[in-house]
N, C-alpha and C positions, 0 to 999 in steps of 0.2 A: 352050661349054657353061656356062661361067663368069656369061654371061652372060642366059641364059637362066633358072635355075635357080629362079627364081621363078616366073615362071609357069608352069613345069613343075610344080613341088610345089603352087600356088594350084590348077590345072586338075586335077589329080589326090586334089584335095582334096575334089572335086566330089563322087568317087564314095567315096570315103576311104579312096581307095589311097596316100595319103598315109602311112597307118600302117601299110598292108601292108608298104613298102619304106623305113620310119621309119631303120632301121640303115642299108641303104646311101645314104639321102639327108642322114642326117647325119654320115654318115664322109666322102664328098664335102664337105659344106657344113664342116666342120671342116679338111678338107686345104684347102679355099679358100681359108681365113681364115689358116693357120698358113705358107701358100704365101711366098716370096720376091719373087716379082711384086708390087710394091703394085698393081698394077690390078685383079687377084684380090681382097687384100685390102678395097679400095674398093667391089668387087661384095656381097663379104660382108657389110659393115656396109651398104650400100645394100641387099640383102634379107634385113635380120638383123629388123626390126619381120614379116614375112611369116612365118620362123620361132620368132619368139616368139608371135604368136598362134597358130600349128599347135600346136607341141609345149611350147608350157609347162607345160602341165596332164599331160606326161608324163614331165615330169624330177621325178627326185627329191630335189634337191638346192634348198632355197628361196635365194629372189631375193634378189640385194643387197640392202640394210638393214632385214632383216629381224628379228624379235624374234632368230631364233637365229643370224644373222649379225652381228649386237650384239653378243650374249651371249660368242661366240666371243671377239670381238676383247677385251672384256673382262676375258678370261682368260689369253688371252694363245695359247690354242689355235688351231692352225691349219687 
């Protein structure tokens, strides 16, 4: 499945059902990434560009060096 999982979520992006099952395709893609297998791991960052244009625009958390992940570090806030 590990292996597939991008064009699972790209084909289902079609209809955008992609965000109907947004939580259980990034709880999968997150146990993939934090998995023990580095071959898992290598799948993840090989379909982590496919997840970054699905769902970035639905995280709420902004992107590495950002005005307010600057700011942060400046502070000393974590």
């Amino acid at each position: 499945m590990a292996y597939i999982i991008g064009k699972i979520v790209n084909k289902l992006s079609a209809f955008d059902l992609h965000l109907k099952y947004k939580d259980q395709i990034l709880t999968f893609y997150k146990a993939m990434v934090e998995h023990r297998d580095p071959g898992n791991n290598l799948t993840g960052i090989y379909n982590l560009p496919c997840f970054n244009l699905l769902y970035k625009d639905l995280v709420s958390r902004p992107p590495p060096g950002t005005a307010a992940t600057q700011s942060t570090r400046a502070t000393g806030a974590a």
